[in-house]
N, C-alpha and C positions, 0 to 999 in steps of 0.2 A: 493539404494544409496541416498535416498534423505536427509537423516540425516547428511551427505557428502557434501550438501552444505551450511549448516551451518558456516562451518568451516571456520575460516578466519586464512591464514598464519602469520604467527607471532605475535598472540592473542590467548594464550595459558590460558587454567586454569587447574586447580586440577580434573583430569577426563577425560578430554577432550579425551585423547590418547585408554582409554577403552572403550569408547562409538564408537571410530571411528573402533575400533578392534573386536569390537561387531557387529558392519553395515557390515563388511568386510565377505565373505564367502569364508574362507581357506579351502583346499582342506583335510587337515592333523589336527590330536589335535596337534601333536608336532609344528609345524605351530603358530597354535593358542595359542599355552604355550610359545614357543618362544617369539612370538609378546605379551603378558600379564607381559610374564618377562621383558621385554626391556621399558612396558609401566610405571610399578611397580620403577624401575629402575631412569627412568624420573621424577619420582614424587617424590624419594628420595631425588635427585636430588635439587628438584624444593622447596621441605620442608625444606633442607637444607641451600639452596641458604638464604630465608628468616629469617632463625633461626640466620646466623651468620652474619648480613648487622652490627648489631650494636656492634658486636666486633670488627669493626675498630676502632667506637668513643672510647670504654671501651679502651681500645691498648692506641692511643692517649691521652687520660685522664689520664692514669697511666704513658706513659712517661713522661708529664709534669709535673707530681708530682713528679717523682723520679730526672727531669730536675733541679726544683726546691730546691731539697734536696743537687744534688749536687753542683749547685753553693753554699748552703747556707755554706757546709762545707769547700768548695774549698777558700772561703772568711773567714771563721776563721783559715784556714792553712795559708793562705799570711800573715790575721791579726799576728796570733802568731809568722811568721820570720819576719814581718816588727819591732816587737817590741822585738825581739831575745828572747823570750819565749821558750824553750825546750817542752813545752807543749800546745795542743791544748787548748786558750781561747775559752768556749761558747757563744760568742757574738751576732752570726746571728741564728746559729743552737743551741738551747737550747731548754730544754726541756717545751713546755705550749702547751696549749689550740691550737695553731694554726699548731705545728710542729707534736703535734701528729693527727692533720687532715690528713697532707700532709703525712705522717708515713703509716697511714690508709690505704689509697689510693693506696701508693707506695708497698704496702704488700699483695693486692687483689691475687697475684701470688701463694705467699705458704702459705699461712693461710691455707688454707686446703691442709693439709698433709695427707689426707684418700684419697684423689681423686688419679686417676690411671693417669698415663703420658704415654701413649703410643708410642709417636715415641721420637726421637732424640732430636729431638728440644724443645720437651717438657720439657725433662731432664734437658736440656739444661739452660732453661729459668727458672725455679725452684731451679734449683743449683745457676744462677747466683742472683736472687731475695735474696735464702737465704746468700748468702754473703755479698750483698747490707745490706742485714738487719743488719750482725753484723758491720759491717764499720758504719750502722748507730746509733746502739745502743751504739760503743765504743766509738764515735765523741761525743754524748752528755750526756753521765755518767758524768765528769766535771763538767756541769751545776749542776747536783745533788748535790754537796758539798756545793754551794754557798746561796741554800735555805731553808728558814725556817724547822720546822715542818710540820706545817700546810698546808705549799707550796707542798714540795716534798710528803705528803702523799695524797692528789689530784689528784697530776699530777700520780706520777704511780697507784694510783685506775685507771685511764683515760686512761693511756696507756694500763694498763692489760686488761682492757675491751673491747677496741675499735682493740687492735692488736692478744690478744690471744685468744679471745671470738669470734668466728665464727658466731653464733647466733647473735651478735650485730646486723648486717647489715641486 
């Protein structure tokens, strides 16, 4: 048992649990496979816990881009009925350099369309992403008519890269 006082309650690492299951003299293998499985178990656990810390920030990051997106449109719909417009003017939400950042961003969800969605929520949030995207793609086609050549063949090289091109990133 002396390995056994090593051990300090809630100072846990990667191992810890089979070493002290190793010191342990169980009566039974099934005992022993039990406790290996339960320790296996912990460390998935434990691996896991660490893998997903910084999928709250990514979470966060992309709501405020998509937060972002929809004021900008929500402010070309008021723009367009304050000026009795039948159509959405591209004022705030048009197509450049900086919308297709925030585009990017807000897209991190279904860009990849080969990845598996396993539960509910997943679906869930994949479906609502891709309808996000055509509300955002419909919002700034408008802006399209208003620019050059040179402009509009830029800007969508920059979009098709940055939003259909998975490898970008």
């Amino acid at each position: 048992m002396s390995t056994l006082e090593y051990y300090v309650p809630g100072v846990y690492s990667h191992g810890d649990c089979h070493k002290i299951v190793d010191s342990l003299e169980c009566g039974t293998s099934s005992q022993t496979q039990t406790l290996e499985y339960i320790c296996s178990m912990v460390d998935d656990w434990e691996i896991q816990g660490t893998y997903s810390e910084p999928m709250v920030w990514i979470g966060i990051y992309i709501a405020v881009a998509s937060l972002l997106c929809i004021l900008a449109m929500a402010a070309d719909l008021l723009h367009g009925f304050w000026n009795n417009k039948l159509w959405f003017p591209c004022k705030y939400f048009s197509l450049n350099a900086a919308s297709i950042t925030v585009i990017t961003v807000t897209m991190k969800l279904p860009v990849d369309l080969s990845s598996e969605m396993p539960s509910y929520m997943d679906q869930a949030a994949k479906l609502g992403s891709l309808a996000f995207m055509c509300t955002m793609m419909t919002n700034f086609m408008p802006s399209l008519a208003a620019m050059d050549n040179k402009t509009l063949l830029a800007n969508i090289i920059g979009l098709s890269r940055r939003i259909l091109d998975p490898k970008a990133e």
